[in-house]
Every structure is written in structure tokens, then in C-alpha cells.
LUMGU-516916 format. One line per field, with one value per residue (C-alpha): z, y, x; residue in one letter. Coordinates in nm, 2 decimals. Layout:
<recs>
z <- c(Z	...)
y <- c(Y	...)
x <- c(X	...)
code <- c(a	...)
</recs>
This chain:
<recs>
z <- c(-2.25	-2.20	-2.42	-2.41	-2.57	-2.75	-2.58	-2.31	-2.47	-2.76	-2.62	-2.64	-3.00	-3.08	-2.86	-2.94	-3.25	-3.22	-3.35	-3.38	-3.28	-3.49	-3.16	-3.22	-2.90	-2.96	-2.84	-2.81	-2.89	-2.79	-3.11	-3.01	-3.19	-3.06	-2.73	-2.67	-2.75	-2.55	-2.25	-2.27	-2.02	-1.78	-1.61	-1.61	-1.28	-0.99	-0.90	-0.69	-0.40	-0.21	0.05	0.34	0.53	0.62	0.25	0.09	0.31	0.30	-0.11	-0.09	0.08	-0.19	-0.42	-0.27	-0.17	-0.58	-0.62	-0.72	-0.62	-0.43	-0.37	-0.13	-0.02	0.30	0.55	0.79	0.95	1.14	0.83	0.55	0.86	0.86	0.50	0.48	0.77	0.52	0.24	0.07	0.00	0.13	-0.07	0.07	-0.17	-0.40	-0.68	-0.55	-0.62	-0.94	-1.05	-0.93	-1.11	-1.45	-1.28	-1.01	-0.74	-0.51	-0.22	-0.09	0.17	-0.08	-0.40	-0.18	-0.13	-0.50	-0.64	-0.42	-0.46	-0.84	-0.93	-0.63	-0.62	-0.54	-0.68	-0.93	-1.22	-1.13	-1.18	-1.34	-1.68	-2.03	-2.06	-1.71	-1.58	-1.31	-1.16	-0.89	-0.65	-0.46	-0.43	-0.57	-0.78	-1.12	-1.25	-1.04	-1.21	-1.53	-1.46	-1.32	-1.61	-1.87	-1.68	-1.71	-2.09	-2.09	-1.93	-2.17	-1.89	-1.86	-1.52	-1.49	-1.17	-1.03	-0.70	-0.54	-0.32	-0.06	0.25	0.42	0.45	0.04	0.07	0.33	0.13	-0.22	-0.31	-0.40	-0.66	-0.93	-1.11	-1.37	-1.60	-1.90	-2.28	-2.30	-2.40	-2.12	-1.85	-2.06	-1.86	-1.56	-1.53	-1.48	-1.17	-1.02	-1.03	-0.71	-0.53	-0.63	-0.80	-0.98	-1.23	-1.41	-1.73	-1.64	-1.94	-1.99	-1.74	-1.43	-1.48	-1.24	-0.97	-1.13	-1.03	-0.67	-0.59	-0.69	-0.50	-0.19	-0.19	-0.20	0.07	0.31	0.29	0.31	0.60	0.75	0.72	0.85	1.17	1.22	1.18	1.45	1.68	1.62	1.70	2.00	2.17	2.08	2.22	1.90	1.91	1.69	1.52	1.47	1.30	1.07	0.96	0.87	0.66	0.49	0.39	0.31	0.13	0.33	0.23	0.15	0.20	0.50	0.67	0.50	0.52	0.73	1.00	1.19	1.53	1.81	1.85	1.49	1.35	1.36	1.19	1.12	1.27	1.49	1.65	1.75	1.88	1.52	1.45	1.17	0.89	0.70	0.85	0.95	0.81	0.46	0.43	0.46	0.24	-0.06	-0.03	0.01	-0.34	-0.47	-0.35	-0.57	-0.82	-0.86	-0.82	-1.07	-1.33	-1.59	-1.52	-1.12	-0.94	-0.58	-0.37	-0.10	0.06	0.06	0.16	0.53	0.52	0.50	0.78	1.00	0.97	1.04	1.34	1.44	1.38	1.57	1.88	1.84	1.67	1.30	1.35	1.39	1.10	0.96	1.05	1.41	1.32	1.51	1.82	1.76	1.67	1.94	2.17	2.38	2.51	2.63	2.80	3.02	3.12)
y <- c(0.39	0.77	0.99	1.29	1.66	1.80	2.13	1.99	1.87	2.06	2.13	1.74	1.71	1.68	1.36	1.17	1.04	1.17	0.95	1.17	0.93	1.02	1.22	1.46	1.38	1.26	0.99	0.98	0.69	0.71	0.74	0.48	0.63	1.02	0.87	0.67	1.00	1.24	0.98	0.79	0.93	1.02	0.66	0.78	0.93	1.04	0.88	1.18	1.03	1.22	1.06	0.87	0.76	0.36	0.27	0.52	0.50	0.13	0.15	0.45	0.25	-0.07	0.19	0.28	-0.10	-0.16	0.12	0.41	0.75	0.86	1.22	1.26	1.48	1.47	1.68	1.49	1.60	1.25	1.04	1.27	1.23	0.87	0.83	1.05	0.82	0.49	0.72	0.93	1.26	1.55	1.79	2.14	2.04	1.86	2.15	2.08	1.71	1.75	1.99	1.71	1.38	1.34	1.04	1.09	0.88	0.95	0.78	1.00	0.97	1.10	1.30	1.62	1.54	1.41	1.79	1.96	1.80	1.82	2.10	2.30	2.63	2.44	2.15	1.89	2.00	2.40	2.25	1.94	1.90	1.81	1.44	1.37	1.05	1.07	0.80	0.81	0.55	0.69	0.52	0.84	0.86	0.73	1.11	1.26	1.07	1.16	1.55	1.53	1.42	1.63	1.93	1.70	1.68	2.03	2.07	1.81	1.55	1.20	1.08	0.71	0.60	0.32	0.21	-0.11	-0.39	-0.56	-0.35	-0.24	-0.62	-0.60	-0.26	-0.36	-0.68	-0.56	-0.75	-0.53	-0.56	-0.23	-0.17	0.10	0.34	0.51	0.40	0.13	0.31	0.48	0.18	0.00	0.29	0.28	-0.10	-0.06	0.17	-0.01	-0.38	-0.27	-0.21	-0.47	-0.83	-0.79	-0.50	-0.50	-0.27	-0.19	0.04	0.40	0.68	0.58	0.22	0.14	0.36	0.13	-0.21	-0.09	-0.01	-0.29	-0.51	-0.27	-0.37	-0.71	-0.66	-0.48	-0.72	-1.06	-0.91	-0.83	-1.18	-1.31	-1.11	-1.26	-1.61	-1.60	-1.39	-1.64	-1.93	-1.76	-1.77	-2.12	-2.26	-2.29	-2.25	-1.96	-2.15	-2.45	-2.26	-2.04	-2.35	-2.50	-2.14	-2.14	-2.51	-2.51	-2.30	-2.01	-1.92	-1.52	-1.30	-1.13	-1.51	-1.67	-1.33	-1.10	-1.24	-1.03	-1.25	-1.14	-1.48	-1.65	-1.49	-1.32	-1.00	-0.85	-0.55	-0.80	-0.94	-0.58	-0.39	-0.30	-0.06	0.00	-0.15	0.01	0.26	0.21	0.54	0.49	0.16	0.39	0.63	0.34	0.16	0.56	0.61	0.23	0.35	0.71	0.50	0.26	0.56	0.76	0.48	0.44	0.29	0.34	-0.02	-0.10	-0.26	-0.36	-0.60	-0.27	-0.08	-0.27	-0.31	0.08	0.10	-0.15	0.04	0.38	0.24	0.13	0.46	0.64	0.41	0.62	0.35	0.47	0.51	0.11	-0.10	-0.19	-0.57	-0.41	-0.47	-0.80	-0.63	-0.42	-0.76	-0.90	-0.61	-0.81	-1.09	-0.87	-0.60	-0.92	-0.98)
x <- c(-1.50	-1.47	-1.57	-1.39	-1.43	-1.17	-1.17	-1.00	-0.72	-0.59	-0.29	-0.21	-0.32	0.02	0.08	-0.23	-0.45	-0.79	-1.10	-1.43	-1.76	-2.09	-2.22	-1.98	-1.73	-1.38	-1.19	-0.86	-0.61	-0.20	0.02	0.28	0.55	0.51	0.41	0.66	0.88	0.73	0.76	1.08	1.29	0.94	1.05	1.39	1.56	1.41	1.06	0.83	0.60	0.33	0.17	0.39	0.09	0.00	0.02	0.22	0.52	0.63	0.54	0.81	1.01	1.00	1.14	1.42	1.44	1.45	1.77	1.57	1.60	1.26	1.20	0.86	0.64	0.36	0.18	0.29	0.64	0.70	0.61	0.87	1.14	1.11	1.11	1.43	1.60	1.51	1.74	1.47	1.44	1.23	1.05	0.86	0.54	0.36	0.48	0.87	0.82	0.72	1.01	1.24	1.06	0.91	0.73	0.50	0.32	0.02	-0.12	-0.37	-0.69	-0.98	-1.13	-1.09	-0.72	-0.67	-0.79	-0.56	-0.28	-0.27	-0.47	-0.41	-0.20	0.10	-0.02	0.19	0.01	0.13	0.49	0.51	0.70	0.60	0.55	0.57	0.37	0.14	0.06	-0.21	-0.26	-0.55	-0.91	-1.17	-1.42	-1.37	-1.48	-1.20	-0.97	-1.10	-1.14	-0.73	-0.64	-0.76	-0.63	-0.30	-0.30	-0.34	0.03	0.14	0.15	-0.03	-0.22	-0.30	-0.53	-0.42	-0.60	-0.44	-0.54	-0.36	-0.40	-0.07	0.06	0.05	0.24	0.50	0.59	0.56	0.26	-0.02	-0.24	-0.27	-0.59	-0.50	-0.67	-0.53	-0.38	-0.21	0.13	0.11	0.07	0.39	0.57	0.38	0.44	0.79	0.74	0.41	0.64	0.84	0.58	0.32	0.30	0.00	-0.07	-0.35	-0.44	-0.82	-0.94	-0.89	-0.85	-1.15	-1.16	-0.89	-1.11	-1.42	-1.26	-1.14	-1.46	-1.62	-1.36	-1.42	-1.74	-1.70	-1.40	-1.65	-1.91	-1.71	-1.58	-1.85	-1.99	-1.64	-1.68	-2.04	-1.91	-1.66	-1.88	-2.18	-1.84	-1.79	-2.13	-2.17	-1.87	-1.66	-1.22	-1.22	-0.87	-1.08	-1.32	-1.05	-0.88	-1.23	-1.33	-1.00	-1.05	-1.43	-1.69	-1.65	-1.28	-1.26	-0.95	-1.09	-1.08	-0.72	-0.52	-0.63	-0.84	-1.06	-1.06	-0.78	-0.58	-0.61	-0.36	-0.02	0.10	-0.28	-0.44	-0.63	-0.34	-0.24	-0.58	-0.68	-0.42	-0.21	-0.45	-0.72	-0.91	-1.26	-1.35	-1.20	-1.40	-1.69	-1.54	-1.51	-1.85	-2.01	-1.78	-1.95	-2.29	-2.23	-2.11	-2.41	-2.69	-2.53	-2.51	-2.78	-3.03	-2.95	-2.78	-2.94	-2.63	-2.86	-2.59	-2.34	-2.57	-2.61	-2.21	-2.21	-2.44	-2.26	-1.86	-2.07	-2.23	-1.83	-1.74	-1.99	-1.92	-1.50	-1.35	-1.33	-0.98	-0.96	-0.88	-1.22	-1.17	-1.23	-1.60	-1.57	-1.56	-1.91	-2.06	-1.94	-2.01	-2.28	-2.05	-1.86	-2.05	-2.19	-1.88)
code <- c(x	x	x	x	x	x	x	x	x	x	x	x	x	x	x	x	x	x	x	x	x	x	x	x	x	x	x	x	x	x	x	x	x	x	x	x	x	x	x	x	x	x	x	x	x	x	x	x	x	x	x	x	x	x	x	x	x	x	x	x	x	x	x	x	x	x	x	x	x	x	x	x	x	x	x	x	x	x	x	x	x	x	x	x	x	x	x	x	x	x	x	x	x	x	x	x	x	x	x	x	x	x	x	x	x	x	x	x	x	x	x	x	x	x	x	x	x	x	x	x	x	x	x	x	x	x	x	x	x	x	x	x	x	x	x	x	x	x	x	x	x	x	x	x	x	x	x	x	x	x	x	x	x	x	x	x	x	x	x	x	x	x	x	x	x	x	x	x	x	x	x	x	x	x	x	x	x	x	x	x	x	x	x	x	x	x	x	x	x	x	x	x	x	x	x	x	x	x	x	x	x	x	x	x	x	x	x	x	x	x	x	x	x	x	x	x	x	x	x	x	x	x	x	x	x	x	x	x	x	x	x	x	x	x	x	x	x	x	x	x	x	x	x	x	x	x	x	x	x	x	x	x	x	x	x	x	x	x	x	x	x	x	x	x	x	x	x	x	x	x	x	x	x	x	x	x	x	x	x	x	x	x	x	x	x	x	x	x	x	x	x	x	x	x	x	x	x	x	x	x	x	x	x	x	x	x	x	x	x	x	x	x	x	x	x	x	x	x	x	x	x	x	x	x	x	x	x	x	x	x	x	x	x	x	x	x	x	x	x	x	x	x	x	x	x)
</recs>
């Protein structure tokens, strides 16, 4: 668990219990009753959104599908315009969505991204109201999350992190899994948001563990794909119908989500990046982004954690990216593997 120092969060005294451990540091524990006070109505109305991008949008989208009213905000002009066309509303910045919404959601690319939007100068924290919920949906490092919220507590607000899994199939149909940080009080709330957008939500820990156990699913993500995407090239030079060899992964030993859901081979399957030239999945360049967050992760734990097997999956989506295709959803990896068949041809 985190042990935090009181400094940073006297101005939320009030709100929580606080438990002093025999180093000194303090830890502190929700007080249901003033809690559940101080965020009753944070749930309530409007629900803020920032970040309309391949995940964020269709989860903005599943809640206005679920009758609430949205209220969104994102760099990109094209992305707010469609949102507003599906019946949301627009916002001029992070700081505008959170004077409209006591609860707030982020879908954002990276730790840089995370900082700005909350603690920039028109950030949600330079706005947002007392009790408000934060909910952040981003995949950063678990001490981002951690250092967001205790300059939330200080505002008298509550960030939870809360890192999904499902790529954008999961977000288009609503059935992402949530991994989420922060006291349990706290994620009753955040339940009730997270359930139109997902069908799994999992209470992690406190504040960072959510971040803890996307990253460790990452990496298992990047490598079993990996290995998928040498399977079927390896089925491919030796003669083998890529179906055949699909339906026998996804009834045998070899079964992974990278092989059942979202193939990696053009032709297996229908409605997944590969079917469409790799686009509109995950990024290539944010795989790298979450096993380089794993591998910070691992060497800054105590003692240090090797991730040799990450370690070659990081290698392999940098070498796709430096031949131009990190843009490509990261199952695109087939095609690099493959690359020799079919510069012979």
C-alpha cells in the first residue's frame, strides 16, 4: 500500500481518518460516513470527459448511450465535433469541463498528457469543485497517479486511476475491463459511472494499483502477441490455412486473447485491426509506451525485476515502428515477421 505524508494532504483531513505507521508516515483510510457526504451528489448530473480519441470516444459515447448527460473536452476539433453530432456537449478545456461536472473522466495518451491535463494552468484540478471525482482512465505510471492525486486532495477532490483492458472493440461495445486504484468508498461511486462503459470493474488497491495491474497485463498482452504473430507467420511458410490453424489455437493449448479475439493474421477474422490494414486498434507506439512503463516499473522495484521476455517484445514493436508503422495497431507486428515472404514476392 502507499504510504503517504501528511503534508500533502491536510487540507483533506477533514474527509479522511488518518492512521500514523511507527516510521512516522501516515496512511490514510476513507471515513465512510463524511465520505460518503462530501461525495454524494459527485455521481450526480453531468459526467465531464477528456479525451475523444480511439478509446475515449466510443466510451463517451456508451454514456450518453446509458441516458447521461456528457460534457467533453479534446484537442482534437474533428473528434469534439463528432461527439457533439452523437448529442454531447463541447467544452473550451479541461478547466471548463470540470466547472460543469463534479465527476470527471480521462482517456489520455501518456504520463506527460496525465500532468497537464490536471495540474496544468487550465487544468481540472485549477477548476474542479470540492468533492468532485476524478476518475482517470489513462495507462501511466503508477507514481503519476499517485502524485495527481495528492495535489487532488488538496482541492478537496478524489482521483481514482483506472486503466482498462479491452482495446477499442471493448470500448465500442461496452465491455472493457477497469482496474482501479483508490479507497474503497470512493470506487462504490466510481462503479456506478465505470458500469456503462465496461463489464468488468475491478477494485485493485489504493491509488497506483490499478496502473500496477495494466501494466502487468500489457506485458503479458505484448508478448502473447508477439508469439501469436510468429505462429501464423511460421503457418504460413510451411504451408498451413492460417483458419485451420486459428481454430486449432483457440481450441488447444495455445489459446490467448491476441489469437480468440483479436487475431493478428489478415483473413481470420472480421471486425479487428487486421481485417482492416491495422488501423483503428491500438497503436504500435503505445504498446511500446506500456511495456517501456512495465520495464520502469520492474527496475525501479526493490530488489530490481529482469522482464527478459518484455524486454525482446519491446525490441520487436520498436523495430515496427522504426520501419513507419507505429501508427499501426500493434497486432501489425505480423507483417514485420512476416516481412521476408513477402519481399520474395
Amino acid at each position: 500500500q502507499a504510504i503517504l505524508q501528511p503534508a500533502a494532504f491536510r487540507s483533506f483531513a477533514g474527509m479522511f481518518g488518518l492512521l500514523r505507521s511507527s516510521s512516522g508516515a501516515c496512511r490514510f483510510f476513507a471515513s465512510p460516513t463524511r465520505y460518503g457526504r462530501a461525495f454524494a451528489s459527485a455521481t450526480d448530473g453531468a459526467i465531464g470527459f477528456i479525451g475523444l480519441g480511439n478509446m475515449g470516444g466510443p466510451m463517451a459515447r456508451n454514456l450518453l448511450k446509458a441516458g447521461r448527460k456528457v460534457v467533453a473536452f479534446d484537442v482534437s476539433e474533428a473528434s469534439l465535433n463528432a461527439f457533439t453530432a452523437a448529442g454531447g456537449l463541447a467544452a473550451a478545456s479541461p478547466a471548463a469541463v470540470a466547472t460543469q461536472a463534479r465527476c470527471v473522466v480521462t482517456m489520455l495518451p501518456s504520463n506527460p498528457h496525465v500532468r497537464t491535463v490536471y495540474l496544468g494552468e487550465a487544468g481540472v484540478l485549477s477548476s474542479a469543485k470540492e468533492g468532485a471525482l476524478l476518475i482517470d482512465c489513462s495507462t501511466c505510471e503508477p507514481a503519476v497517479s499517485q502524485e495527481v492525486a495528492r495535489a487532488a486532495t488538496k482541492r478537496g477532490a478524489f482521483l481514482m486511476d483506472a486503466p482498462v483492458s479491452g482495446g477499442t472493440i471493448g470500448a465500442e461495445q461496452a465491455t472493457l475491463t477497469f482496474m482501479v486504484g483508490g479507497p474503497s468508498a470512493a470506487f462504490a461511486k466510481a462503479e456506478g459511472i465505470l458500469q456503462h462503459m465496461g463489464k468488468k470493474v475491478v477494485h485493485c488497491g489504493d491509488v497506483g494499483m490499478g496502473q500496477a495491474a495494466k501494466l502487468c497485463n500489457n506485458l503479458v498482452l505484448g508478448i502473447s502477441m508477439a508469439a501469436v504473430c510468429e505462429g501464423h507467420a511460421l503457418a504460413d511458410r510451411l504451408g498451413l490455412d492460417q483458419k485451420t490453424l486459428a481454430d486449432i489455437l483457440n481450441t488447444s493449448s495455445g489459446r490467448c486473447w491476441s489469437s480468440d479475439t483479436y487475431n493478428p493474421c489478415p483473413g481470420v477474422m472480421d471486425g479487428v485491426p487486421s481485417a482492416r490494414g491495422y488501423t483503428g486498434g491500438f497503436a504500435c507506439d503505445l504498446m511500446i509506451k506500456d511495456l517501456g512503463l512495465a520495464s520502469t516499473a520492474a527496475m525501479g522495484s526493490n530488489p530490481k525485476l529482469a522482464l527478459p521476455m518484455g524486454g525482446l517484445a519491446l525490441q520487436l514493436y520498436s523495430l515496427m515502428s522504426a520501419h513507419g508503422a507505429g501508427h499501426k495497431d500493434f497486432s501489425g507486428l505480423f507483417e514485420l515477421i512476416a516481412e521476408g515472404k513477402q519481399k520474395r514476392q
